[in-house]
N, C-alpha and C positions, 0 to 999 in steps of 0.2 A: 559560494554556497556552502562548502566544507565547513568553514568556519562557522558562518553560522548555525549550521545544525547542530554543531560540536555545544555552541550557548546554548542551545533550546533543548539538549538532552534530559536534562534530569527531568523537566517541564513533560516530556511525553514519556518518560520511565514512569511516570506518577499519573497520568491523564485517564481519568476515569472510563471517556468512552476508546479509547485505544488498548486498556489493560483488561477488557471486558466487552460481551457483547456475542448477540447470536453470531456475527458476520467472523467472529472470531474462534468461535465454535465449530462453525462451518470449515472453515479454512482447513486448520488443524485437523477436524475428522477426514477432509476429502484427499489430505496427503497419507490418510490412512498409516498412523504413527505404529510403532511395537516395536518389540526385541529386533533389533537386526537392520531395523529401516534407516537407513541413511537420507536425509532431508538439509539441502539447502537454504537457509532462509535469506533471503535476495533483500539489501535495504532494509536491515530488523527493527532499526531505529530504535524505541525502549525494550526490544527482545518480547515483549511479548508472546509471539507466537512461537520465537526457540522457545520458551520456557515451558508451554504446555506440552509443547511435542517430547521435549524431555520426561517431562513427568509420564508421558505415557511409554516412555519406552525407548524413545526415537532417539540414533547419532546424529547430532543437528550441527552443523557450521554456519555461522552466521559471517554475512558480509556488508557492509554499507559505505558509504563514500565519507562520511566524517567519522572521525579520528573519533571525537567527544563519545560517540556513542558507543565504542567499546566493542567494536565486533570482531571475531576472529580475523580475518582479514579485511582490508583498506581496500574498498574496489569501487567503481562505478558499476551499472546494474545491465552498464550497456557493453562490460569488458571484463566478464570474468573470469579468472584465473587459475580455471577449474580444466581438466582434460572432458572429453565427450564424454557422455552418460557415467559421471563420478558418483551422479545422487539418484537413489531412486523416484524422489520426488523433489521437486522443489517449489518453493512457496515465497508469497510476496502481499504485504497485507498493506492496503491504503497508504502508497507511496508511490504510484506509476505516473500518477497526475505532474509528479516534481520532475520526469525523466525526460533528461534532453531530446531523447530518441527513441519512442516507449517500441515499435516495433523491434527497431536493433537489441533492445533488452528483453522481448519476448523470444524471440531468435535464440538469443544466449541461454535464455533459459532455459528452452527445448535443447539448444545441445546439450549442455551439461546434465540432463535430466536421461532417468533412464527411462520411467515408465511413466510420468506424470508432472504437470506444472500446475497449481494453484494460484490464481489471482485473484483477492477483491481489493478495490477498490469503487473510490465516489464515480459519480456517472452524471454525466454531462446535463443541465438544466436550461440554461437560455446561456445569453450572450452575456445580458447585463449578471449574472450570477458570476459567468466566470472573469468578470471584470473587477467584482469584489472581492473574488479569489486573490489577484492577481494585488489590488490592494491592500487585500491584511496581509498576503505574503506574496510579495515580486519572486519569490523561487518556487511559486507553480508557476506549470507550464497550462496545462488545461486538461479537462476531465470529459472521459468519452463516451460516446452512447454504446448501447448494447452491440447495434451490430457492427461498431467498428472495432469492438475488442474482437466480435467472429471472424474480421479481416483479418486483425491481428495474429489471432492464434488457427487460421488458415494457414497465410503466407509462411507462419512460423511452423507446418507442418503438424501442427499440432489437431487433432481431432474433439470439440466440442463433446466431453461426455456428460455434465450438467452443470447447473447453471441455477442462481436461486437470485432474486433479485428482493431488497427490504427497504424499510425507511428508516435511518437510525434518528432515534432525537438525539441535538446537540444544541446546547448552551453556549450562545454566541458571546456572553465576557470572559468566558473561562477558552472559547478557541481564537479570540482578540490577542489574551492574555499572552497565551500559547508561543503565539507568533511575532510575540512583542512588535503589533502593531500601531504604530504611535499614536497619541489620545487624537492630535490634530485629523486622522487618517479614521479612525472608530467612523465617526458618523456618516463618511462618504461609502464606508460597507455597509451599513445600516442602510443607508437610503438605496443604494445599489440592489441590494435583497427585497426592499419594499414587502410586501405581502408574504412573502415567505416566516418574516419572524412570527410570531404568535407568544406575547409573553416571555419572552426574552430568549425563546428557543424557533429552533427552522426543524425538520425535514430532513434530511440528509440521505439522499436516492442510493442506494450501495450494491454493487453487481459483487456475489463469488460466482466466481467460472474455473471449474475442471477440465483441461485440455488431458488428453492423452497421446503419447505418438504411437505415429504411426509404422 
């Protein structure tokens, strides 16, 4: 999967719904960026979210599992290589879905965090959706409902302080494209999705969740 992400980089440095967006707004304000704040950003992929948190102030280290995408350090999400509470905050923005182990990387995150974790990501829709997932891109894993992220960042001691739930639009040739999923392979997400396209766009169901430790 390294590899491939390392090809698909520049594709999401430049992806209009990743580089922009309430859910991205959200994020960023809820690690509460400024002078002084130290912020992890867990899986940056096009950096994104380091980049706003810089602008506002924030020491940001960025870390993800492929090489291509250029982040301070080379890590899985589920192994980081940080000492306990190094970041005041840490963040992670529509990438949990691809995580071998997303609880053991919610875990991580809480340790390495001193006072806060920020998650969004997509959230789980039926079966035959996450089956089209799985055929534009075989490196998701699967996307989860609401209360099993409050599982998640339970078990991970983490405390639920809010929580905003959206529907993003997205443009299913440009997230085909994305994923260089092959022409033969298009039509079987298409049919997969059925009633969700409208016009050559879906929906796209999106949990941020602020955890704080406890």
């Amino acid at each position: 999967m390294t590899d491939l992400w390392s090809d698909r980089a520049d594709a999401y440095r430049t992806s209009a719904i990743h580089s922009q967006g309430p859910d991205l707004d959200l994020t960023v304000e809820w690690c509460e960026p400024g002078p002084g704040v130290t912020v992890l950003d867990v899986a940056t992929g096009g950096g994104h979210v380091a980049r706003r948190l810089r602008e506002l102030g924030a020491t940001v280290v960025t870390v993800d599992p492929a090489p291509g995408m250029k982040a301070d350090t080379t890590a899985p999400a589920e192994d980081l290589p940080f000492a306990d509470g190094s970041f005041d905050a840490v963040a992670c923005r529509v990438a949990a879905h691809h995580f071998a182990d997303v609880l053991q990387a919610v875990k991580e995150m809480a340790r390495v965090a001193k006072h806060r974790v920020v998650i969004c990501d997509n959230t789980f829709v039926s079966e035959s959706s996450e089956e089209a997932d799985r055929v534009r891109d075989p490196s998701h894993v699967r996307n989860y409902g609401i209360a099993e992220w409050h599982s998640f960042f339970e078990l991970a001691g983490l405390d639920v302080a809010a929580e905003e739930f959206m529907q993003r639009p997205l443009e299913i040739q440009p997230w085909l494209d994305r994923a260089q999923t092959p022409p033969q392979d298009q039509p079987r997400v298409r049919e997969l999705l059925g009633d969700r396209i409208k016009d050559g766009w879906m929906d796209l169901p999106t949990l941020v969740i602020k955890g704080t430790k406890r």
